[in-house]
C-alpha positions as a Python dict, from the first residue, in 0.01 Angstrom:
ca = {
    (1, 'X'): (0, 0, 0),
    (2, 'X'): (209, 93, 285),
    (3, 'X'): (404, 420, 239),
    (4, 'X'): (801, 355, 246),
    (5, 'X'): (1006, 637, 446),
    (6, 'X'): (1279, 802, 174),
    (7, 'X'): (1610, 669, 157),
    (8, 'X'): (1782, 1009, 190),
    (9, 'X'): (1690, 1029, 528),
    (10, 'X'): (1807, 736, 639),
    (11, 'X'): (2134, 877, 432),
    (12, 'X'): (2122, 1182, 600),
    (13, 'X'): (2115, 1023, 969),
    (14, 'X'): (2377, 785, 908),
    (15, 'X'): (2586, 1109, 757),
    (16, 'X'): (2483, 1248, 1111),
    (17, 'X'): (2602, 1002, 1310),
    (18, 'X'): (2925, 984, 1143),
    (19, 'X'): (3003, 1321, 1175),
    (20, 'X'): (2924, 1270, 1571),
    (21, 'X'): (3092, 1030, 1630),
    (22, 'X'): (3438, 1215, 1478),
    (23, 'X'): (3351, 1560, 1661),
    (24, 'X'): (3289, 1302, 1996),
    (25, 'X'): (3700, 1169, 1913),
    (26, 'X'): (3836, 1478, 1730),
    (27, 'X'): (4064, 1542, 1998),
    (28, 'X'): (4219, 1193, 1958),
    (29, 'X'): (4232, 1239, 1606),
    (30, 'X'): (4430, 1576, 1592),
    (31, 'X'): (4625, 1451, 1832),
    (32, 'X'): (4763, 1097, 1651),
    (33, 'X'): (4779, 1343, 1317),
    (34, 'X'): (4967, 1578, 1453),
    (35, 'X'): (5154, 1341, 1650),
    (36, 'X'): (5273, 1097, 1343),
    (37, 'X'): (5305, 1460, 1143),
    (38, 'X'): (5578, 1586, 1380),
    (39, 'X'): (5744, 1226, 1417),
    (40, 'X'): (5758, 1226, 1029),
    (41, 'X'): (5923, 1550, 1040),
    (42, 'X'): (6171, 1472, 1297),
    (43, 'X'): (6265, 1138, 1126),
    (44, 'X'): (6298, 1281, 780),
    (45, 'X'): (6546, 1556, 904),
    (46, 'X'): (6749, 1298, 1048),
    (47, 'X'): (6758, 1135, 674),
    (48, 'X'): (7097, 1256, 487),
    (49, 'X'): (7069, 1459, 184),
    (50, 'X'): (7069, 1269, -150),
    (51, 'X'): (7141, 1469, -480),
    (52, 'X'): (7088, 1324, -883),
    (53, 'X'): (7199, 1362, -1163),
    (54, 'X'): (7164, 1248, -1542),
    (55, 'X'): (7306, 1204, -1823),
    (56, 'X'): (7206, 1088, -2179),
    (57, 'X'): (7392, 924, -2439),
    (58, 'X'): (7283, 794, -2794),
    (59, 'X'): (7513, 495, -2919),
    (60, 'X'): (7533, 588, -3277),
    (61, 'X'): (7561, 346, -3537),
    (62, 'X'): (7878, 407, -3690),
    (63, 'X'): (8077, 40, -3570),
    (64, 'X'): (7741, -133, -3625),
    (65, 'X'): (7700, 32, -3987),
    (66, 'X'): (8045, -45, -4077),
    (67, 'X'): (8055, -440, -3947),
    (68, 'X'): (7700, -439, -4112),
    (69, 'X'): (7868, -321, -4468),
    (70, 'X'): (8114, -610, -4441),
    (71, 'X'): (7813, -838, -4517),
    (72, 'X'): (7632, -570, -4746),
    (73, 'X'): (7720, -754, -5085),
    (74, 'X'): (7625, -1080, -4954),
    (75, 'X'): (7273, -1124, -5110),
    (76, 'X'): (7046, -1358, -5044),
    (77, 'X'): (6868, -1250, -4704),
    (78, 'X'): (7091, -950, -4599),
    (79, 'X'): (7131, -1104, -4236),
    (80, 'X'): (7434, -814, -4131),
    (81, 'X'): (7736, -972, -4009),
    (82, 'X'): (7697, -722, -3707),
    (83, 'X'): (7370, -890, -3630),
    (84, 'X'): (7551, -1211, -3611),
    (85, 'X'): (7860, -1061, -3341),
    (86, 'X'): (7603, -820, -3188),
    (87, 'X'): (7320, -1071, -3121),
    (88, 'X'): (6924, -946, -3149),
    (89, 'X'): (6932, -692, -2925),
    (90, 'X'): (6909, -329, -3014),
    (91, 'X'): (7252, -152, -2922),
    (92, 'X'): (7062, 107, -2692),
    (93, 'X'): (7001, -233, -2462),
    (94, 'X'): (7390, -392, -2551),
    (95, 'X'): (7490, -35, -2399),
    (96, 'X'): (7275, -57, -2083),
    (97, 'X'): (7364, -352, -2001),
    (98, 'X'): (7751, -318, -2059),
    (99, 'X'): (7686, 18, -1837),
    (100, 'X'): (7607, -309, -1550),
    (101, 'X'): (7883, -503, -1633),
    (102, 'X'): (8133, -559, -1351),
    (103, 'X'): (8471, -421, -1561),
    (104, 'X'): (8280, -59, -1545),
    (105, 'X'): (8159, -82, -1188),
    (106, 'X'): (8506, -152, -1068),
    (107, 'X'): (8671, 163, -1253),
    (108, 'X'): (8376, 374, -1098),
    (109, 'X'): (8479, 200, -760),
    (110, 'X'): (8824, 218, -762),
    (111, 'X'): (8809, 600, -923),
    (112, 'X'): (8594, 724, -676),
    (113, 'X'): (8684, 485, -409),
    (114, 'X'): (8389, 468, -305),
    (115, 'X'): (8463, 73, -92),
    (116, 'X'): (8567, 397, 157),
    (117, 'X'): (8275, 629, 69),
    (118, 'X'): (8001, 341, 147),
    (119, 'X'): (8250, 161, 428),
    (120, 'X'): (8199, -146, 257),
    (121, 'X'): (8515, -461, 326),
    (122, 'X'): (8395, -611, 29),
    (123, 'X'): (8440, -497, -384),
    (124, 'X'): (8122, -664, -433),
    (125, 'X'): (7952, -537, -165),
    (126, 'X'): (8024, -186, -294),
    (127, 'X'): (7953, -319, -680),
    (128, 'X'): (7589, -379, -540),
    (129, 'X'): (7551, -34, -322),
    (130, 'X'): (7694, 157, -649),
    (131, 'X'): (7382, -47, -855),
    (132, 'X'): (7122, 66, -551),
    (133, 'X'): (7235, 465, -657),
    (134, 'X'): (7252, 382, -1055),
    (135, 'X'): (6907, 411, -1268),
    (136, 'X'): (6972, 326, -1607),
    (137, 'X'): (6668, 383, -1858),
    (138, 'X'): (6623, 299, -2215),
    (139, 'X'): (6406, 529, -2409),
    (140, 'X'): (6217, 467, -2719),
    (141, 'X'): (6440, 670, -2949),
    (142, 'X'): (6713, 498, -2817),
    (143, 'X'): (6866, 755, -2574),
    (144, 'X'): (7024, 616, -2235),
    (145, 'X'): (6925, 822, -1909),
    (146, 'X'): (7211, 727, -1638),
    (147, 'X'): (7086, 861, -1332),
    (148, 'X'): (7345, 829, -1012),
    (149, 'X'): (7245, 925, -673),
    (150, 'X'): (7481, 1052, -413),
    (151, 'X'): (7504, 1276, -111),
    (152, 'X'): (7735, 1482, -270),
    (153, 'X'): (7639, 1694, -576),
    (154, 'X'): (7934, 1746, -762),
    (155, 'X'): (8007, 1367, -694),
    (156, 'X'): (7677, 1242, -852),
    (157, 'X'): (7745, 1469, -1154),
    (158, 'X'): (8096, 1297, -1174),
    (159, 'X'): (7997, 984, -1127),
    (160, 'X'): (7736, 1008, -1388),
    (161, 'X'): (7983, 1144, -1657),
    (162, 'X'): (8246, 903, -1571),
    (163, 'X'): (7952, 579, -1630),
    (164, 'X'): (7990, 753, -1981),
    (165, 'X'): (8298, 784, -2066),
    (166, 'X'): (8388, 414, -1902),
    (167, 'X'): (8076, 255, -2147),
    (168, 'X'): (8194, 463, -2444),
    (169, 'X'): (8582, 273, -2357),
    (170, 'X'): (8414, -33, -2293),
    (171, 'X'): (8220, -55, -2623),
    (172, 'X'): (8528, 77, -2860),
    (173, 'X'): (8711, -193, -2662),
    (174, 'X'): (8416, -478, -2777),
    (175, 'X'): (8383, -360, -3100),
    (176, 'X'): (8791, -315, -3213),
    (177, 'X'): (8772, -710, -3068),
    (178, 'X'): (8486, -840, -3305),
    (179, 'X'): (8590, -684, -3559),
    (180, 'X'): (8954, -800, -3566),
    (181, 'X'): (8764, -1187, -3491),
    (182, 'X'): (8551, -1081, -3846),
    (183, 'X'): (8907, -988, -4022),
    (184, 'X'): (9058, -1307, -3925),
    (185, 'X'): (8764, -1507, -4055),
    (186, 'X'): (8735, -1363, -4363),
    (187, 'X'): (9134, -1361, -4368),
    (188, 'X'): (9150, -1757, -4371),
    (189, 'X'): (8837, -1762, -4578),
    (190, 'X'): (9038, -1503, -4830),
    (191, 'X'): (9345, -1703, -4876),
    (192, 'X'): (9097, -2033, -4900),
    (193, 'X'): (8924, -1872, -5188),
    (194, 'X'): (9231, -1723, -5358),
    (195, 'X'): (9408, -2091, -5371),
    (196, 'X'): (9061, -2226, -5506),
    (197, 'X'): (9036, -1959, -5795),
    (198, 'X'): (9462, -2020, -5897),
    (199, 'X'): (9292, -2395, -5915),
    (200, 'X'): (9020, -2334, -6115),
    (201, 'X'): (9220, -2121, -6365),
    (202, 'X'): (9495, -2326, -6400),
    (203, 'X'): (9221, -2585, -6520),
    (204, 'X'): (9081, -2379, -6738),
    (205, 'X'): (9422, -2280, -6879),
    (206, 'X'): (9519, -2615, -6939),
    (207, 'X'): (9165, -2705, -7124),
    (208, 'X'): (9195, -2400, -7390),
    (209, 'X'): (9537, -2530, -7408),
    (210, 'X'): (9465, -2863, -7537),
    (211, 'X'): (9148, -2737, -7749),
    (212, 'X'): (9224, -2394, -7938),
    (213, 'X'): (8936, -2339, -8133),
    (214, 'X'): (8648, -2410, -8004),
    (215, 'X'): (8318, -2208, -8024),
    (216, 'X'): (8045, -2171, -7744),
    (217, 'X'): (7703, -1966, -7744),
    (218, 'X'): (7703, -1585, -7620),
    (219, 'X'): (7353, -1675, -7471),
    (220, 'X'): (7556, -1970, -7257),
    (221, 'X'): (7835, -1719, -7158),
    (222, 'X'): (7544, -1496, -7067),
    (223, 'X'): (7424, -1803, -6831),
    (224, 'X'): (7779, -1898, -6720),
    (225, 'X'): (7804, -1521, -6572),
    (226, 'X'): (7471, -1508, -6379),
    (227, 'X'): (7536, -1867, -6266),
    (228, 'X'): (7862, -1748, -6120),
    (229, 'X'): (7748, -1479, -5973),
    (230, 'X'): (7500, -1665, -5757),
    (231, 'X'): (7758, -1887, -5685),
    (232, 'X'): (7955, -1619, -5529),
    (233, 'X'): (7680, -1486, -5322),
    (234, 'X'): (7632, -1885, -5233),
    (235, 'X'): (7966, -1924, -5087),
    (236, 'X'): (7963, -1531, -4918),
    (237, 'X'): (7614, -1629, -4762),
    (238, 'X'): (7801, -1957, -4638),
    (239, 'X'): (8043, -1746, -4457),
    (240, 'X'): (7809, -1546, -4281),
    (241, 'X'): (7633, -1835, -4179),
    (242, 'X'): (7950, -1999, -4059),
    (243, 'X'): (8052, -1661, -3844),
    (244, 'X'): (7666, -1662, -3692),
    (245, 'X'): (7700, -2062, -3554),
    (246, 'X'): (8034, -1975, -3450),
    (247, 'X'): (7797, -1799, -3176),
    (248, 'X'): (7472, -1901, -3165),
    (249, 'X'): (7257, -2186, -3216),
    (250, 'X'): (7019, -2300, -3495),
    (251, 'X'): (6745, -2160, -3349),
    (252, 'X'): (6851, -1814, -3337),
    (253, 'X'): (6628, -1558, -3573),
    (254, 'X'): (6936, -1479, -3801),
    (255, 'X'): (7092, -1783, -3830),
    (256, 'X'): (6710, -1894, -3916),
    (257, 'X'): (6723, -1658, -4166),
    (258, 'X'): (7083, -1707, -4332),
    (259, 'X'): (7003, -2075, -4391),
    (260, 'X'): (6674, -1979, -4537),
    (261, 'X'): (6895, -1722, -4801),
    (262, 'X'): (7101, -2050, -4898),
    (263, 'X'): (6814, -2228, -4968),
    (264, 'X'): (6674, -1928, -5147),
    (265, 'X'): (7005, -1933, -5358),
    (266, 'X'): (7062, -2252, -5401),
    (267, 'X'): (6712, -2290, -5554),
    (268, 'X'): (6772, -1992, -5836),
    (269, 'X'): (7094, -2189, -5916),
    (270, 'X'): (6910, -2496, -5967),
    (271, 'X'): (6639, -2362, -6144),
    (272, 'X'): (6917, -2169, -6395),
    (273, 'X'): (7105, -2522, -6428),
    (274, 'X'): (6775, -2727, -6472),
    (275, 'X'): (6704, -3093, -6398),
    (276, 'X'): (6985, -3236, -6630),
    (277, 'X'): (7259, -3325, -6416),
    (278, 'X'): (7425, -2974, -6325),
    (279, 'X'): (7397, -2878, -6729),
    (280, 'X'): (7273, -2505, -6799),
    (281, 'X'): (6957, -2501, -7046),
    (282, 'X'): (7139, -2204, -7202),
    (283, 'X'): (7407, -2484, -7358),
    (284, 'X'): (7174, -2755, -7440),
    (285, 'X'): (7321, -2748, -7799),
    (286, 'X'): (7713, -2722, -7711),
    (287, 'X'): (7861, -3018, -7820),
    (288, 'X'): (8033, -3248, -7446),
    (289, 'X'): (8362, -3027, -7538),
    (290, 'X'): (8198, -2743, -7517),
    (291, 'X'): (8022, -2857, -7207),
    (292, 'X'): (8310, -2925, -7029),
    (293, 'X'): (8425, -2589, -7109),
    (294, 'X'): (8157, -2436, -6953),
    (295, 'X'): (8137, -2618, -6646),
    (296, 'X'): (8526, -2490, -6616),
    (297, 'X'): (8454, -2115, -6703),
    (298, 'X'): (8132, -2124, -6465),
    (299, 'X'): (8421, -2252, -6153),
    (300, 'X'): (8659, -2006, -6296),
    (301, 'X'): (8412, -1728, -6274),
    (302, 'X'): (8234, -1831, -5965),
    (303, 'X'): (8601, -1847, -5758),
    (304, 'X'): (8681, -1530, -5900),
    (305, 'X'): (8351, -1351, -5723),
    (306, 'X'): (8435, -1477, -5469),
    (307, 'X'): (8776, -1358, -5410),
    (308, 'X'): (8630, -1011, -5519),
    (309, 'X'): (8356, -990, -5254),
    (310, 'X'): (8573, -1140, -4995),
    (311, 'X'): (8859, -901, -5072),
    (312, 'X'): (8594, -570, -5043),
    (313, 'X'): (8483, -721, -4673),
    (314, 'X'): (8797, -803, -4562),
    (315, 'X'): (8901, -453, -4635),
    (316, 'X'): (8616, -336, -4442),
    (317, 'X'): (8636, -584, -4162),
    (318, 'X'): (9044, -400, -4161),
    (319, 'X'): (8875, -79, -4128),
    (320, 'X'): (8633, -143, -3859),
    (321, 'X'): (8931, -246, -3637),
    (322, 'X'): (9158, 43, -3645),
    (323, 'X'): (8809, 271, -3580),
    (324, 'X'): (8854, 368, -3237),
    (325, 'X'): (8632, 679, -3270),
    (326, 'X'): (8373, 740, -3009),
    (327, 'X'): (8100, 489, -2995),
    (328, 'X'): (7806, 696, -2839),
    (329, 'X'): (7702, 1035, -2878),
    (330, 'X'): (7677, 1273, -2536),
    (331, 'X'): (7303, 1410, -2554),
    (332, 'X'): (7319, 1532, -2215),
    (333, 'X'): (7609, 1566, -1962),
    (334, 'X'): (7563, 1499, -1546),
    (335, 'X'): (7543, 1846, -1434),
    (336, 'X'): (7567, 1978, -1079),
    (337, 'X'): (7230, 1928, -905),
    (338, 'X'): (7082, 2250, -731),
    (339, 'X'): (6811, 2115, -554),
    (340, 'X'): (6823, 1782, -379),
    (341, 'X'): (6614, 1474, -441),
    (342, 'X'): (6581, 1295, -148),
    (343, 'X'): (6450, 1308, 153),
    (344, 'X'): (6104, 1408, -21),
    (345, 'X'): (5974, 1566, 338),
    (346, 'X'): (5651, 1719, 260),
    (347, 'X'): (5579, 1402, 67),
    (348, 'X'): (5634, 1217, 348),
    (349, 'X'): (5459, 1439, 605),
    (350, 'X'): (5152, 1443, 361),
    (351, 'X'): (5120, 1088, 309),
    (352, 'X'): (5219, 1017, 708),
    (353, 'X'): (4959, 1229, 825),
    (354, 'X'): (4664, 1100, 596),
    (355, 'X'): (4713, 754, 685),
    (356, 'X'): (4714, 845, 1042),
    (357, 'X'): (4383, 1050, 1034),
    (358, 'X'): (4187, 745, 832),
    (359, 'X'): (4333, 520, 1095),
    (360, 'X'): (4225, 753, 1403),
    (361, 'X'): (3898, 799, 1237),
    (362, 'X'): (3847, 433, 1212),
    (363, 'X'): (3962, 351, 1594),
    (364, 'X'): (3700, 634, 1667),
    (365, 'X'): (3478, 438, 1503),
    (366, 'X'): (3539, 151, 1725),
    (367, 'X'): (3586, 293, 2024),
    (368, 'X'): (3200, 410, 1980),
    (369, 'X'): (3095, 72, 1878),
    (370, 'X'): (3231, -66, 2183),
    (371, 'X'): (3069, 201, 2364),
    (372, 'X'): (2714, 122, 2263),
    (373, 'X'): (2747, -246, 2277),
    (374, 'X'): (2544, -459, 2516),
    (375, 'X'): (2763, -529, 2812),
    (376, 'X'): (2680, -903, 2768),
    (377, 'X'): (2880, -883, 2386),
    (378, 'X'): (3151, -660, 2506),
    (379, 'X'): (3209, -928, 2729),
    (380, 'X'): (3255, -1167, 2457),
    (381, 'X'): (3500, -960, 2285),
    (382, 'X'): (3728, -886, 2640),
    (383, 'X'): (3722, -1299, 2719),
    (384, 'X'): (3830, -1307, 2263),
    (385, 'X'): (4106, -1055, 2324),
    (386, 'X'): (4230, -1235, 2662),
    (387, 'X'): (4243, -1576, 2504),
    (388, 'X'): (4454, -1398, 2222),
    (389, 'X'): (4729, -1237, 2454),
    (390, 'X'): (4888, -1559, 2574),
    (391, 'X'): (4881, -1679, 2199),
    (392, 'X'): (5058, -1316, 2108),
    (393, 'X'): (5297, -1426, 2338),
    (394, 'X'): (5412, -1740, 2294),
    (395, 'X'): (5410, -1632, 1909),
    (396, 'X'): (5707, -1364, 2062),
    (397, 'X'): (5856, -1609, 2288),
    (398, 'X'): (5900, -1882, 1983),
}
């Protein structure tokens, strides 16, 4: 069996060669590193100075919480009222994206005038160059980075602070408007409910009126109470609903939910009442006077819930709009930066340089190729290169 020569010296020559070949072209190499090394300097000290700075906010949720309690005593699912005006979004998102709405990047314009800072003719030609120097960042616990870039220090610290205090105006502004749209709502929904109950009790009046004695079950009072009670969080859970399609469509996740709380309700209702017509099993031996009575206390009872949890979240929903307090918490003000953050020169010069040695290294590489190649081949490859020139050109000239 015939004896095979090692690999590793085979290895070793090509290793050899290689090494030639660069010491054979290491003048041309230093020279293109060097050369794109000092070029990268030179450019990068013509760059202008940019500075950042940051600040970090946490919207707390005090508005959220308190448009959230409106809804508390609803039952049923607990789909928030808040959810319903806020959307699904957390309110670290609703925050970064008011922070890019076009009300706050035209007080940052106009305060900073900064259409003469970026010589821009156009508002929303500066709008976009103030985006280009603004990094907003959403963390996972919810805290806002606002990063602004300038070529000024104390400007990019000042710029970053104001972002803060025009989102923290912005969002009291938002919030002081949904909530006064909730106290409305529940307004007309309040005086609905408060005419429905005077109804119910004038009925009611009018039946023990025209039958004084008349005896029913404490076990069907017992039912008439949790009946009404469900009733009430019926009709509240009806409201929400109402106030999240006012806004979204069916498909949305909370209006998905709300409608699956009614039919959670209205299923422990009809399971209370049983199968016979709307009667409550609790009464099955009341005489029809007695009945009737019943049905009358249950609407009498169930109005009055009503009026009581509506009153408690229009209170609320009253509340929520005269808050004004701040919306956000300040985790981290824009401070003066020291050092600046662009041009990155080294960082530059480093990469520059490396790509320019692997790409002298390489044309050594086939600059010696060339050199070794048959005369007949590197013919070829002049008549290829030739033939490619006039197609350069007319490439240039189209």
């Amino acid at each position: 069996m015939p004896m095979r020569p090692p690999e590793s010296s085979n290895d070793s020559i090509n290793i050899l060669e290689s090494l030639g070949v660069i010491a054979k072209y290491k003048k041309m190499i230093l020279l293109v590193t060097c050369a794109a090394g000092l070029i990268t300097v030179a450019y990068s000290l013509s760059l202008d100075k940019s500075y950042s700075s940051t600040a970090k906010i946490l919207p707390h949720q005090q508005s959220q919480n308190l448009l959230s309690a409106i809804t508390g005593q609803m039952g049923g699912g607990g789909v928030g009222l808040a959810g319903g005006l806020l959307g699904a979004a957390s309110t670290s998102d609703l925050f970064a994206e008011m922070l890019k709405s076009d009300d706050i990047k035209d007080a940052i314009v106009t305060r900073f005038k900064l259409m003469q800072v970026y010589e821009k003719e156009l508002r929303q030609d500066a709008y976009s160059q103030l985006m280009k120097n603004v990094s907003i960042q959403t963390g996972k616990e919810g805290i806002i980075s606002i990063t602004v870039e300038d070529r000024l220090p104390q400007r990019a610290a000042d710029m970053a602070n104001a972002l803060v205090d025009e989102v923290d105006k912005l969002s009291a502004k938002v919030n002081m408007a949904q909530a006064g749209q909730s106290r409305e709502f529940l307004e007309n929904r309040l005086t609905r409910a408060r005419s429905d109950l005077a109804d119910a009790e004038e009925k009611l009046k009018a039946f023990q009126a025209r039958n004084k004695a008349l005896n029913v079950p404490e076990q069907a009072r017992a039912a008439i109470e949790g009946v009404a009670q469900l009733m009430a969080q019926l009709a509240s859970q009806e409201v929400q609903l109402a106030s999240l399609q006012r806004q979204f469509t069916d498909w949305n996740p909370e209006v998905k939910n709300a409608k699956a709380a009614i039919a959670n309700l209205k299923g422990q209702i009809a399971r209370m009442e049983g199968q016979g017509g709307g009667s409550i099993p609790s009464v099955g031996s009341v005489p029809p006077l007695g009945q009737e009575y019943v049905r009358l206390m249950r609407e009498f009872k169930t109005q009055e819930n009503i009026v009581s949890l509506l009153v408690n979240q229009y209170e609320l929903a009253k509340l929520s709009e005269a808050n004004n307090v701040s919306t956000l918490q300040v985790v981290q003000a824009a401070r003066v930066p020291e050092r600046k953050s662009k041009p990155k020169r080294a960082q530059m010069v480093l990469v520059v340089a490396c790509a320019s040695f692997l790409l002298s290294v390489i044309a050594a590489f086939v600059r010696e190729r060339f050199a070794v190649m048959p005369a007949e081949e590197r013919e070829k490859w002049r008549r290829v290169w030739h033939d490619l020139k006039p197609f350069s050109a007319a490439q240039k000239a189209e």
